[in-house]
C-alpha positions in Angstrom: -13.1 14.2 -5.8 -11.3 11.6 -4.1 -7.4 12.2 -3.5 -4.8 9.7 -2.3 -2.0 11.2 -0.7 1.0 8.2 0.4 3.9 9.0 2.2 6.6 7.3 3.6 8.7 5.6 0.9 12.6 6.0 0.4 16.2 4.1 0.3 16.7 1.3 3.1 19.0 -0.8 3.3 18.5 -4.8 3.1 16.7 -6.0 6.0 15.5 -2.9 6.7 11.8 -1.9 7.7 9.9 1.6 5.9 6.2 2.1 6.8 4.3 3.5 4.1 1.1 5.3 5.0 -1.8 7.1 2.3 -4.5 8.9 3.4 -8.0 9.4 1.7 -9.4 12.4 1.0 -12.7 13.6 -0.2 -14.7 11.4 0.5 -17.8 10.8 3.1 -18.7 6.9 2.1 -16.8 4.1 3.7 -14.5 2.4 1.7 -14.7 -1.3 1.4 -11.2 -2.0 0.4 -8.2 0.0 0.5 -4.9 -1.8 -0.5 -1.0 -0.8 -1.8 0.3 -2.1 -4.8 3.6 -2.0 -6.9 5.1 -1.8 -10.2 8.9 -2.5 -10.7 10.5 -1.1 -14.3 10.1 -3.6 -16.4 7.3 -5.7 -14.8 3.0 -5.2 -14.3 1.6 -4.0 -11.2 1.1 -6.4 -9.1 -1.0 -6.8 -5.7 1.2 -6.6 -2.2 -1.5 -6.4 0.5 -5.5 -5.6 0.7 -7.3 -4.8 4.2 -11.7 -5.0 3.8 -13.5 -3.0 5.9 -14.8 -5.7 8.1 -10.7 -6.3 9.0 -9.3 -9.2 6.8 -6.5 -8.8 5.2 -5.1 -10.4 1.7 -1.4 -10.7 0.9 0.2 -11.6 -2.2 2.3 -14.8 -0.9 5.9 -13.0 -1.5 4.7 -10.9 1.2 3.3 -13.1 3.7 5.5 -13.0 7.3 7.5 -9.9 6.1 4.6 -7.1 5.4 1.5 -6.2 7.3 -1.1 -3.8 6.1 -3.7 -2.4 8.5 -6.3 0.4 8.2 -7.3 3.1 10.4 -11.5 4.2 9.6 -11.7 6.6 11.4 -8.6 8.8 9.3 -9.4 6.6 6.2 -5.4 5.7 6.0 -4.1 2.6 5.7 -0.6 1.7 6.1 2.2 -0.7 5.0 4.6 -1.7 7.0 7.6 -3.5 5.5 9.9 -5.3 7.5 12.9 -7.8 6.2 13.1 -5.8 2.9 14.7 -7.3 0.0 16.3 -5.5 -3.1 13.2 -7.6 -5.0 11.3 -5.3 -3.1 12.4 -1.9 -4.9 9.1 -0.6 -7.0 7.0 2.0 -6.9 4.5 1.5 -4.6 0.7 2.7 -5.4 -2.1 2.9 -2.7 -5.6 1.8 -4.0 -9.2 2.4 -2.3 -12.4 0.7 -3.8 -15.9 1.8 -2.1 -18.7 -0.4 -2.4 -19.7 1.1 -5.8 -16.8 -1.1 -7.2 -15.1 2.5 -8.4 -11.7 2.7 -7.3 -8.8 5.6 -6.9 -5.4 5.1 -7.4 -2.7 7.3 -5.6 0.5 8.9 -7.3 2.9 6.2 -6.1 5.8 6.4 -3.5 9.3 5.0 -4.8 10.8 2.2 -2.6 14.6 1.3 -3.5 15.9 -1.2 -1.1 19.8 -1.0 -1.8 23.2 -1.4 0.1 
């Protein structure tokens, strides 16, 4: 059984940085995708960042310049790091791995609140 464990969100302040980090677990297959999302109250999930196995990466345009998502194999974690944070950016933040299979896991979520 696959388990997504993320870590690392919290309260910052505007212009502040967090890096969010979620680690896969259970697994022996590489996954092709792996990717954090987030849901604001009120609003639909919606994609931040994606990083494929091969290395390229897919932000949602909000994002672009401000976040950067990379992967490490080897620990099958991938991390977010958010720089330049807006209060736009408060959500929940969910971490999402596909394998090649096309069946995806979803993790708990990690509360951002970016607030003065």
């Amino acid at each position: 059984q696959v388990q997504l464990v993320e870590s690392g969100g919290g309260l910052v302040q505007p212009g502040g940085s967090l890096r969010l980090s979620c680690v896969a677990s259970g697994t022996r297959y590489m996954i092709h995708a792996m990717g954090w999302y987030r849901q604001a109250p009120g609003k639909q999930r919606e994609l931040v960042a994606v990083v494929f196995s091969g290395g390229r990466t897919n932000y949602a345009d909000s994002m672009k310049g401000r976040f950067t998502i990379s992967r490490d194999n080897a620990k099958n974690t991938v991390y977010l790091q958010m720089n330049s944070l807006k209060p736009e950016d408060t959500a929940v933040y969910y971490c999402n791995v596909v394998f090649a299979s096309l069946r995806d896991y979803w993790g708990q979520g990690t509360q951002v609140t970016v607030s003065s």
